[in-house]
N, C-alpha and C positions, 0 to 999 in steps of 0.2 A: 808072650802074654797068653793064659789062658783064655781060651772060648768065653768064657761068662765075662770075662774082664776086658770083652770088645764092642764096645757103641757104634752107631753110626755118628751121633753127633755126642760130644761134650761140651758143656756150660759150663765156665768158670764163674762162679757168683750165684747166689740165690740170692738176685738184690731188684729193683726196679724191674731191669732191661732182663736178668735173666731167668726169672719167672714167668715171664711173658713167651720169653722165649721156648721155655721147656713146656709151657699148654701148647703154643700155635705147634712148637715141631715135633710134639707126642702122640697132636691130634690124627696125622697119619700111623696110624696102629706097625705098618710097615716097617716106622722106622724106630728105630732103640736108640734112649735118650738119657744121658746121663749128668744129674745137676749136681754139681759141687757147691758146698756152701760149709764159709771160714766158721761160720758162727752156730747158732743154737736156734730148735723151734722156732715160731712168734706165736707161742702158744701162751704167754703167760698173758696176763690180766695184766700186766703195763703196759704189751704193746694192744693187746685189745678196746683198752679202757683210754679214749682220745684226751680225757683230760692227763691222762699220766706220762705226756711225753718226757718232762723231765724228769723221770725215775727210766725209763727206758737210757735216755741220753747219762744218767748216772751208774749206768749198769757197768762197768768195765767186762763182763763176758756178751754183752751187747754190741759195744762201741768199743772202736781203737785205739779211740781218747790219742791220736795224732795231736803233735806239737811243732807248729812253725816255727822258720826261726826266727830270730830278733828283729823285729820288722824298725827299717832308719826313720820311718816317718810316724812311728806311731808308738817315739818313747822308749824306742828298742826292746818292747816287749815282746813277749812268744807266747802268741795266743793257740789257745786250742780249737782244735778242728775236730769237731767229732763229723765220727764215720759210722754208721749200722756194720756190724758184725751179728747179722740174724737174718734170718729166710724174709725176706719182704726187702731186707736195704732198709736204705733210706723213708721209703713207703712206711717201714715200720718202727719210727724216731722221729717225723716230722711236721707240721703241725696242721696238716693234711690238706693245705690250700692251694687249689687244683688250678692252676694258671697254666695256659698252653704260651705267655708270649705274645710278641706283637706281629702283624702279619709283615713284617720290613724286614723282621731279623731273618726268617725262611726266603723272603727275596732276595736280603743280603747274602747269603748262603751261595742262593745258585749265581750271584754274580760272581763269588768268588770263585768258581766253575764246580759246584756240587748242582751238576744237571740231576732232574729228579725230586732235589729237595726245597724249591720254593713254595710257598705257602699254601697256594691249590695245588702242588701235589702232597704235601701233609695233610691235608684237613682231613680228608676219608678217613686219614689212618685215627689221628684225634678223636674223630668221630666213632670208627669201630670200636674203639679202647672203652667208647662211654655207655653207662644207661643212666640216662641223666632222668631224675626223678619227673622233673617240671614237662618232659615231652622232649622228640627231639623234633629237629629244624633243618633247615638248609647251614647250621654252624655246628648242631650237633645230635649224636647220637644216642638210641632209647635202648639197644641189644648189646652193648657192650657190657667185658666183665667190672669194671669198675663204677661200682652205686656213687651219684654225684648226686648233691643235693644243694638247695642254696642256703645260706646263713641264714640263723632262726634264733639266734641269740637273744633273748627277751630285756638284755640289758639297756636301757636308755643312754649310757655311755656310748654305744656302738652308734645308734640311731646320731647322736650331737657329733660324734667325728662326721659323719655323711653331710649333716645337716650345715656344719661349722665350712667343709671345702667346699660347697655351692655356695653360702655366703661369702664367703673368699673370691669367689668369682670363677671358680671350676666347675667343668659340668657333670651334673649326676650320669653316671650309664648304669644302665640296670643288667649289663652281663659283661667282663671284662673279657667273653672266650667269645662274643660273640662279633656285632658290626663297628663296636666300639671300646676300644679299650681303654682311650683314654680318659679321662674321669676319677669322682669319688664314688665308691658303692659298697657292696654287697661282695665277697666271695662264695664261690661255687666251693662245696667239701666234699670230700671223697671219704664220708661217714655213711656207714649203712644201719639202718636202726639202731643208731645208737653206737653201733661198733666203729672199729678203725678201717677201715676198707683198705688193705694194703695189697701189694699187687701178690701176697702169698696169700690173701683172702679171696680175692677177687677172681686170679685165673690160675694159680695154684692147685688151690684146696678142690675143685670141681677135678681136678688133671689127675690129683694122686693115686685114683683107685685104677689108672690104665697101667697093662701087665707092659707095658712098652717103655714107662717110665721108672727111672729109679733115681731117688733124691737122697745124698747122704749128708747130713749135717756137721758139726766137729769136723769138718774135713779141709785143714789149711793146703792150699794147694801150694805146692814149692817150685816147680817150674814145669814150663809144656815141653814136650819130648819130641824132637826134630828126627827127620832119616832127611841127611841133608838139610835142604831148604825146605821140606815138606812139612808141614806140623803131625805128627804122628798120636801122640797122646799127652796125659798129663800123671806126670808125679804129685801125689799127694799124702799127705799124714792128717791119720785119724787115730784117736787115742793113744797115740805113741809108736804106732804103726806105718811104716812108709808102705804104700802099695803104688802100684802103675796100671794107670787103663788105659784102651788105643782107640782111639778116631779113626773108622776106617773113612769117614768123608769130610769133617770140621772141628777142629778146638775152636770157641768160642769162647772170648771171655767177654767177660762182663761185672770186670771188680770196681768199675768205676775212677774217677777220677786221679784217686792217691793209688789202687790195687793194680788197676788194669797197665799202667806203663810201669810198677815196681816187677810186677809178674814177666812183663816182656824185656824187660833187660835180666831178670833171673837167669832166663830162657838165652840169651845171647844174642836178641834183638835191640838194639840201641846205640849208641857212642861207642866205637869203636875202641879211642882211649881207653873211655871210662870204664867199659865193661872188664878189660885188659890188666888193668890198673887194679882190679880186684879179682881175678884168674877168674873169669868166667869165660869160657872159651865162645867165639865168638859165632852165630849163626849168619847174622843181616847186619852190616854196620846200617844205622837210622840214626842219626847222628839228633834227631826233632826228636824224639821218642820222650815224654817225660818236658819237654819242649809246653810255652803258649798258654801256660797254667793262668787262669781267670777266676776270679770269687767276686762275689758282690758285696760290697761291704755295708755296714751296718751301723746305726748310732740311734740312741734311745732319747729323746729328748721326756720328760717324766714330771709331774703336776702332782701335789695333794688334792683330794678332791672333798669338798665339803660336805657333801653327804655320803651317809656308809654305805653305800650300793656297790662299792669294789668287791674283789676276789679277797681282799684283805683279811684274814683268820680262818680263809677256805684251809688251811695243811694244819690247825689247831685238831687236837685230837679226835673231840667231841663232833667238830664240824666235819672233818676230814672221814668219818666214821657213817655219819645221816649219809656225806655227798657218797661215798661210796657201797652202802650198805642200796640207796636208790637205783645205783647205776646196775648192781650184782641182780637187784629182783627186776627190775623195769628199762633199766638200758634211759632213761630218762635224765633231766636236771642234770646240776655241773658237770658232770663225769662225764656226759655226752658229746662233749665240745675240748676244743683243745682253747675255746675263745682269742683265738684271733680272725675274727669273721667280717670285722671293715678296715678298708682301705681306699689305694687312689694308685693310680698310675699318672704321672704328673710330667711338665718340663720345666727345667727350671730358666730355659731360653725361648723367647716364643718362636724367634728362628728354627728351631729344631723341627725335626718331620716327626719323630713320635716321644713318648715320654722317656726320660733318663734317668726318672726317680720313680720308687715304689714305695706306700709307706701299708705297716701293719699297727691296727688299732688293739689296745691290749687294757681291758679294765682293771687293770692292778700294777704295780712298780715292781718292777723284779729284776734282776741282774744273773751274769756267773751261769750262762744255757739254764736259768730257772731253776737253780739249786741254793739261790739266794732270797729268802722270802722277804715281802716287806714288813715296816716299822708299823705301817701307819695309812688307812684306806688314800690311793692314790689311783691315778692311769698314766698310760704311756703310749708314745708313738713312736716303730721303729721305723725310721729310714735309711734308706739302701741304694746305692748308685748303680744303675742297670748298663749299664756298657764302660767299662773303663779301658783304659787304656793300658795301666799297667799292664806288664807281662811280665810272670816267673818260672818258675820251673821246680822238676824234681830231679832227683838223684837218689842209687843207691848209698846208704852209708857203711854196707857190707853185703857179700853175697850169700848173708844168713835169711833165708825170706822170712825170719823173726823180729829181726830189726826192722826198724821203723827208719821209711828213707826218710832223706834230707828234702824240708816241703819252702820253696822259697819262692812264695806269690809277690814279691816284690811291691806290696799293697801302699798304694797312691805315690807312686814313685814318679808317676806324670801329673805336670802341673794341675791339667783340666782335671784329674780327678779331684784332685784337690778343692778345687773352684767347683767341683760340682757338688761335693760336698758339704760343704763351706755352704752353697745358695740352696742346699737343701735342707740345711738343719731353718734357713733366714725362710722358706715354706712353710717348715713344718710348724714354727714357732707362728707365724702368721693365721695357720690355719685354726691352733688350739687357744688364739685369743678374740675369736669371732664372737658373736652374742647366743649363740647356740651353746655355747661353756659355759656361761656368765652365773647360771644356778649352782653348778659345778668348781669350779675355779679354785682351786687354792693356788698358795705360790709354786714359783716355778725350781721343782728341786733338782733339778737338771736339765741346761747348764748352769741357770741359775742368774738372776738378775744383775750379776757383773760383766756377765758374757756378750759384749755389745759389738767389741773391733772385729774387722778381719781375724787380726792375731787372735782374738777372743777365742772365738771358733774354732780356729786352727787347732787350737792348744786344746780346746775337749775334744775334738774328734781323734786329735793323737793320743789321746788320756782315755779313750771312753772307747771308742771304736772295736766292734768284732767283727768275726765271719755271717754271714747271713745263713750260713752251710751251704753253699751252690759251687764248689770245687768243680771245675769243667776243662776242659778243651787240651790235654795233654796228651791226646792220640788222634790230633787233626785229622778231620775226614778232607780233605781234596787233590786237586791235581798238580798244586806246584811242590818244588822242592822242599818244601817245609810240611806236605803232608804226613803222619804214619801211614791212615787210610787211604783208599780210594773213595768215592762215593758207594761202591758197592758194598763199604765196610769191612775191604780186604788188607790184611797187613800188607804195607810195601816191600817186595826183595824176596816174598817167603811166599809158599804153597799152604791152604789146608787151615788157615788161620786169621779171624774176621776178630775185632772189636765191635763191640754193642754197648754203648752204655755213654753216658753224658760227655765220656773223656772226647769222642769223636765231634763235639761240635766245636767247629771252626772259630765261629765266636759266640758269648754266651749269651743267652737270650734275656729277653725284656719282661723277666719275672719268676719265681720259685720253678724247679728243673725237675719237677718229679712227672708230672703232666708228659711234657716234651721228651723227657726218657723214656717213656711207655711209648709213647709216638714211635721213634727212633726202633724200641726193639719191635714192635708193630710191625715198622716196614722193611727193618729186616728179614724181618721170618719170611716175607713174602719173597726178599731176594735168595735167603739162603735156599729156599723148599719150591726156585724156578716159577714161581710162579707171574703173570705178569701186574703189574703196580697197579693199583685199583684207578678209576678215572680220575683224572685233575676236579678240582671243585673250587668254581670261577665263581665268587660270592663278591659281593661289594666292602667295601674297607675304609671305612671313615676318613676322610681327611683330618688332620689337625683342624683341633677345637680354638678358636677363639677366645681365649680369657675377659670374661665379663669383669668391669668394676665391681669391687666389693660393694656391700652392700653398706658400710659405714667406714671410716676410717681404724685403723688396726689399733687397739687402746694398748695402753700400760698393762702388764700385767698387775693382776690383784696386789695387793699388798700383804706383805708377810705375817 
């Protein structure tokens, strides 16, 4: 390899974890940094503009547009999973609702022996990643590169979900990142005037002009380049071009959940079988590699709403035109918002130590990642199971890194998911028939007033049910047999080669994963670049809320 085409470190991904990555380890001028990234810019007006995430998610040189397989419990259908294929990731396709998690999942972490990563030893890092508009605190920070701002959505729908789960007997908290997350409230956004604040806006775009970094876009990487067990460089294809560059100190990837374990069995890290079984000659057998796949899942319970205060004929020409023609001069009004700005972190056992449900409030009905407009002015609430049990897996389906592996999250294959779903939708439905709706109200058009049994349930969440998009945990960070990582976020077997990015966490956290992926490459950089882990931050942590009586008994829904 020639001189020019020798880094110190390479970044696989220009996504959440590895933008992050390429500012912290640029910002030494010493060292040469080189970011790969599958996809294109995020320089267009879909991903800038917060209301347009579904044209971004529509974009096929955007997204992967990945397809699971035929899931047994959910109709045997094969849903799609989209993935950011563009400079930001996920930051730049997502609805930019900045949840760090619960402070149990980071303690669960280090019991499962990931020393380093319980909850005061993340905070700092949470903390560095923010400049949270409202001021920072002992929860959070005011110099970081990602603008955080709290929901400001003027819609009165937003307000009557908040207002409806206190009347249900949940308690308000006024910051879900902060002493309390349990609760209805308000989300924290990672919108900056108006813009999308993705993590190639935020710590990216300030990095580009350093002579130390260099970021090539269109550039699919095809596998990392070993001397032995060593990680050496990485092959890659750009415009039709295969070229090779070398890591004289680290490959680093950071393709995320579905990327990051398809790239290291490319590479000849993985199932020793499997990888054989398709001549990829082998480096490390990791037999976990692709192993422990997690998603959250999702289900939309959806209402008419009697007055026209929805999103309803927001993508009509004329209106689609005012909202957008506002946002292009003033960064103001609809365009400003992705509007999904209240929610709850909830349980659906009061036995539980923290919430096992998440729901997102949305003032309009929409289906299909919001490529499906509605009929007729409605709203909706998505709920999401935040810890399940299932477990699936990937696999290559060729040793073409064109093809698309085989994605098999095995979704509600354990009973309690089931049951946690099933008592999740028996919440949500509880919550959107309180007297805070009662102006609002129309009938219920999903599931819809025949849906009353067990079975009832069952049968829409297997009918209705998607991804939440939270793909995680297929490159385990810990110490037992079933890690890929280390804590240190080193590949098992192999020299010269760390994972950064969602796939490493062990299990997946208690709300949206883009937050905690910044986290994660945060306190990497700090490992990769020697430096020692910022101090622990020993804050106080709510106990479990106490569920108050509702405030009236739960009526009928309206009448059709």
């Amino acid at each position: 390899m020639a001189d020019q085409n020798t880094y110190d470190y390479i970044i696989v991904g220009g996504g959440s974890a590895g933008c992050v990555l390429a500012n912290r380890l640029s910002a030494d001028r010493n060292l040469k940094v080189l970011l790969l990234e599958a996809g294109p810019s995020d320089s267009s007006y879909k991903v800038r503009m917060p209301a347009a995430t579904a044209y971004v998610i529509a974009d096929p040189d955007m997204n992967w547009h990945y397809y699971i397989e035929p899931q047994k419990h959910l109709d045997n259908r094969q849903l799609m999973w989209p993935r950011a294929k563009v400079l930001g990731g996920c930051s730049s396709h997502n609805t930019m609702v900045f949840i760090r998690g619960h402070a149990r999942d980071y303690d669960h972490w280090r019991q499962l022996g990931c020393d380093g990563w319980s909850y005061a030893d993340v905070l700092p890092y949470f903390r560095r990643s923010e400049h949270r508009v409202a001021g920072g605190d002992d929860y959070h920070g005011d110099e970081g590169p990602m603008q955080i701002r709290a929901s400001n959505d003027p819609n009165p729908l937003q307000q009557a979900f908040i207002d409806a789960g206190v009347q249900a007997g949940f308690p308000y908290t006024p910051d879900f990142n902060g002493h309390q997350q349990e609760g209805v409230g308000r989300y924290d956004l990672n919108i900056d005037g108006g813009n999308r604040c993705n993590t190639a806006w935020g710590y990216l775009r300030p990095a580009r002009s350093r002579p130390n970094l260099r970021v090539k876009v269109n550039s699919l990487s095809l596998r990392v380049l070993f001397e032995g067990t060593r990680a050496v460089g990485v092959e890659y294809e750009q415009y039709g071009q295969v070229h090779q560059v070398r890591a004289e100190r680290e490959v680093i990837v950071s393709g995320g959940a579905i990327n990051s374990p398809q790239l290291l069995m490319l590479s000849g890290v993985g199932d020793a079988d499997h990888l054989r079984g398709l001549g990829i000659p082998l480096v490390a057998d990791l037999p976990q590699v692709g192993e422990n796949l997690q998603d959250h899942l999702d289900v939309a319970v959806q209402h008419e709403c009697k007055q026209p205060i929805t999103l309803f004929g927001s993508n009509k020409p004329m209106a689609a035109a005012s909202i957008g023609l506002e946002w292009f001069l003033f960064r103001t009004g609809k365009g400003a918002t992705a509007h999904l700005e209240a929610g709850s972190f909830l349980r659906t056992i009061p036995s539980m130590e923290f919430p096992d449900i998440q729901h997102h409030f949305v003032p309009m009905i929409i289906a299909n990642h919001g490529m499906d407009w509605p009929d007729r002015h409605g709203y909706q609430v998505h709920m999401s199971q935040m810890r399940p049990e299932s477990r699936g897996y990937l696999r290559l389906r060729s040793a073409d890194p064109r093809t698309h592996p085989i994605i098999q999250p095995n979704l509600l294959d354990a009973e309690e998911d089931r049951r946690c779903m099933r008592d999740g939708v028996r919440v949500t439905r509880e919550i959107l028939r309180q007297p805070a709706f009662d102006e609002f109200r129309g009938k219920e058009i999903q599931p819809g007033d025949d849906c009353v049994s067990d079975a009832d349930i069952d049968a829409f969440v297997r009918a209705k049910a998607e991804t939440a998009y939270h793909p995680s945990s297929t490159c385990k960070m810990g110490t037992d047999l079933q890690a890929v990582v280390n804590p240190q976020l080193q590949v098992q077997g192999v020299s010269g080669l760390r994972v950064v990015d969602a796939s490493v966490m062990p299990t997946i956290v208690t709300g949206n994963l883009n937050a905690p992926t910044i986290m994660i490459a945060e306190k990497a950089a700090d490992m990769i670049l020697g430096k020692p882990s910022l101090s622990p931050a020993e804050v106080d942590v709510a106990e479990p809320v106490e569920r108050k009586a509702a405030d009236r008994e739960v009526p009928e829904l309206a009448p059709a």
